[in-house]
C-alpha positions in Angstrom: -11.4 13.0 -6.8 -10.6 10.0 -4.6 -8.7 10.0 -1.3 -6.8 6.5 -0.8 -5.8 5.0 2.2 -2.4 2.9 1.9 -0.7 0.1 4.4 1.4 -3.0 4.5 2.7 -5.6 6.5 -0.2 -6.2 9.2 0.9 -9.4 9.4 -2.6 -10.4 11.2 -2.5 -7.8 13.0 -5.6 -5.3 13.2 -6.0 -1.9 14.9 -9.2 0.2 15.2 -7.5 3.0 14.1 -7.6 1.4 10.7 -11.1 2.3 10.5 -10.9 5.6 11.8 -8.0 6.7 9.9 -10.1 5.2 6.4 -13.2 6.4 7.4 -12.8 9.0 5.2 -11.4 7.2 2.0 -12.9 6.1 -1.3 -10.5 3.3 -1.5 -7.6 1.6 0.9 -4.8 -0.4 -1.2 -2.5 -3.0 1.1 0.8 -3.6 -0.3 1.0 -7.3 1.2 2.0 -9.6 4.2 -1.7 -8.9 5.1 -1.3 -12.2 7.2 -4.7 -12.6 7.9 -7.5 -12.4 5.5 -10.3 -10.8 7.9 -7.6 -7.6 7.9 -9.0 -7.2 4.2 -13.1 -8.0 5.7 -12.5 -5.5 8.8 -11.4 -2.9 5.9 -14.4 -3.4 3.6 -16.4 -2.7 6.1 -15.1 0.8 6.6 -14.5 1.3 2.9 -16.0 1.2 -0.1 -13.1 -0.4 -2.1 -10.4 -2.3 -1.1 -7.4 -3.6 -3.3 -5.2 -5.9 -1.8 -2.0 -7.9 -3.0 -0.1 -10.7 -1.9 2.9 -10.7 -0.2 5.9 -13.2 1.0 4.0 -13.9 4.1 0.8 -14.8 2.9 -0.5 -18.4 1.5 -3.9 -20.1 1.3 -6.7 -17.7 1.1 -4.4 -15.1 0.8 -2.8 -16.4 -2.8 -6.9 -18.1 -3.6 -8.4 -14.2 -3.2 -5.1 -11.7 -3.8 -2.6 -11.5 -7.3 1.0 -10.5 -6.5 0.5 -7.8 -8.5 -1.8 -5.2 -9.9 -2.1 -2.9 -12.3 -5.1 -0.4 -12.8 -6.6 3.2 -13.2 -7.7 5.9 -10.7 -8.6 8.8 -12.1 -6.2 9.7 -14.3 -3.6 7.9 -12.4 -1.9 4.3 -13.6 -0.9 2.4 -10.7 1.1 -0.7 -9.7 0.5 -2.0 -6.2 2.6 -5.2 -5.5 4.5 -6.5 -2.2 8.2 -6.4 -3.4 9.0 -3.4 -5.7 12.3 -1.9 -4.6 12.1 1.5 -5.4 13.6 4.1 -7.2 17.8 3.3 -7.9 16.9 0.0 -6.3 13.8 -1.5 -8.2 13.8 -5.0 -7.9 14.9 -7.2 -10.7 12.4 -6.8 -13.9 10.5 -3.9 -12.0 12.1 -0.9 -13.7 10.9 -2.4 -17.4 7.4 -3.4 -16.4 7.0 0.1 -15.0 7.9 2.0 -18.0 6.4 -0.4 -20.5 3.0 -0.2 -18.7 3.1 4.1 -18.1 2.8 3.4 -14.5 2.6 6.9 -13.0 2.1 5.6 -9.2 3.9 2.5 -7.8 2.9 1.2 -4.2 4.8 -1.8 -2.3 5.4 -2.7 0.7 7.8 -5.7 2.6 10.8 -3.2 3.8 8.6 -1.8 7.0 10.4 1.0 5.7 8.6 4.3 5.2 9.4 5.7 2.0 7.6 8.6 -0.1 9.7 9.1 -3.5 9.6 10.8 -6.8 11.5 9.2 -9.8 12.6 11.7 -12.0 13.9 8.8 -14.7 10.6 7.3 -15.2 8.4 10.1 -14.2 6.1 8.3 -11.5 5.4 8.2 -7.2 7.2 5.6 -4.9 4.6 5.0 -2.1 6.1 2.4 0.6 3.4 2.9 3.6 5.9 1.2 5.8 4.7 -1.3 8.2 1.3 -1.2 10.1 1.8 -4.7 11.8 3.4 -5.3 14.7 5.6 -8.0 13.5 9.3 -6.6 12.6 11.6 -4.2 13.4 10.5 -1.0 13.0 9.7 1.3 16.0 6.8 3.1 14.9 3.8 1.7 12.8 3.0 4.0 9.9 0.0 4.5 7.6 -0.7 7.0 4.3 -3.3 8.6 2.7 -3.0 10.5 -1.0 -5.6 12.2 -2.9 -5.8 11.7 -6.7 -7.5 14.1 -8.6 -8.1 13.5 -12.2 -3.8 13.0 -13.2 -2.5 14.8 -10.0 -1.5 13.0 -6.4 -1.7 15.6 -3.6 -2.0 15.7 0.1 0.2 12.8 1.1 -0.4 12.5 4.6 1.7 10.1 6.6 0.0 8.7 9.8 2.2 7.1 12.5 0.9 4.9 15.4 3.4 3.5 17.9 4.1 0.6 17.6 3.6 -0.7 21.2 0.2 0.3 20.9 -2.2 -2.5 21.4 -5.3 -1.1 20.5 
C-alpha cells in the first residue's frame, strides 16, 4: 500500500504546507509547470520518492532532469503522469490511443488549474487533475490531492485546498 501525494502548476511557487500535507506519503507525482526546480529538491526532502514531468512552463533544468511524460507501475496500478492530457470526452490529440494501447489504469496531468477527479467508463481508468497549487493563474483556490493505491485499487482520494492568497 502507498499513499501518493499529487500537484501541479507551482509555477515557482513553494508553500510549507507541501511538506506537511506529504509528510505522510510514500511518493508525490507533479503534473508540470513546476517552474522552479528546487520545488522538486524541497519535496524530496519530505518524501521518499518524487516523480515529476515537464510542463509548458518549464525549460532548462526542467526539460535536462524531467520527460513530458511517464509511464510506470504502483502497485498494481499503471499510470501515466504528463502535463497536458485532456481528460475524459476531451483527451488531447493522440492521448486516448496511447492510453488504451499501454493499459493505463490511472492518468494524472495538470495545465488546466482546474480541479478534476474522473472515472472513464470507456477505457476503464482514473482522471486525476490536482488542479493548481501555484499562485500563478486564475483559479481562486489552490488545491492539492492525495490517493492511496493498494495492490490494483485507488481509494481515499482526498482533495486538500489552500487559498490561494495564502503566502505562507
Amino acid at each position: 500500500m502507498k499513499r501518493i501525494g499529487i500537484l501541479s502548476d507551482t509555477h515557482g511557487y513553494w508553500d510549507d504546507r507541501y511538506a506537511a500535507h506529504f509528510a505522510d506519503c510514500d511518493e508525490v507525482w507533479h503534473a508540470g509547470d513546476i517552474g522552479d526546480y528546487t520545488i522538486i529538491e524541497r519535496l524530496q526532502s519530505v518524501v521518499p520518492t518524487v516523480r515529476a514531468v515537464a510542463g509548458n512552463i518549464d525549460h532548462g533544468m526542467m526539460r535536462r532532469k524531467c520527460k513530458e511524460l511517464e509511464i510506470f507501475v504502483v502497485e498494481g496500478v499503471k499510470v501515466l503522469l504528463t502535463h497536458i492530457g485532456g481528460y475524459p470526452g476531451k483527451w488531447s490529440k493522440g492521448m486516448k490511443s496511447l492510453l488504451r494501447d499501454n493499459h493505463v489504469t490511472l492518468m494524472v496531468d495538470g495545465h488546466s488549474h482546474i480541479l478534476k477527479v474522473i472515472y472513464d467508463k470507456e477505457l476503464q481508468l482514473l482522471h486525476i487533475n490536482p488542479g493548481a497549487a501555484g499562485m500563478a493563474g486564475w483559479h481562486n483556490v489552490r488545491t492539492l490531492v492525495k490517493l492511496t493505491i493498494d495492490g490494483q485499487e485507488m481509494r481515499d482520494c482526498e482533495v486538500i485546498e489552500l487559498a490561494r492568497t495564502s503566502r505562507s
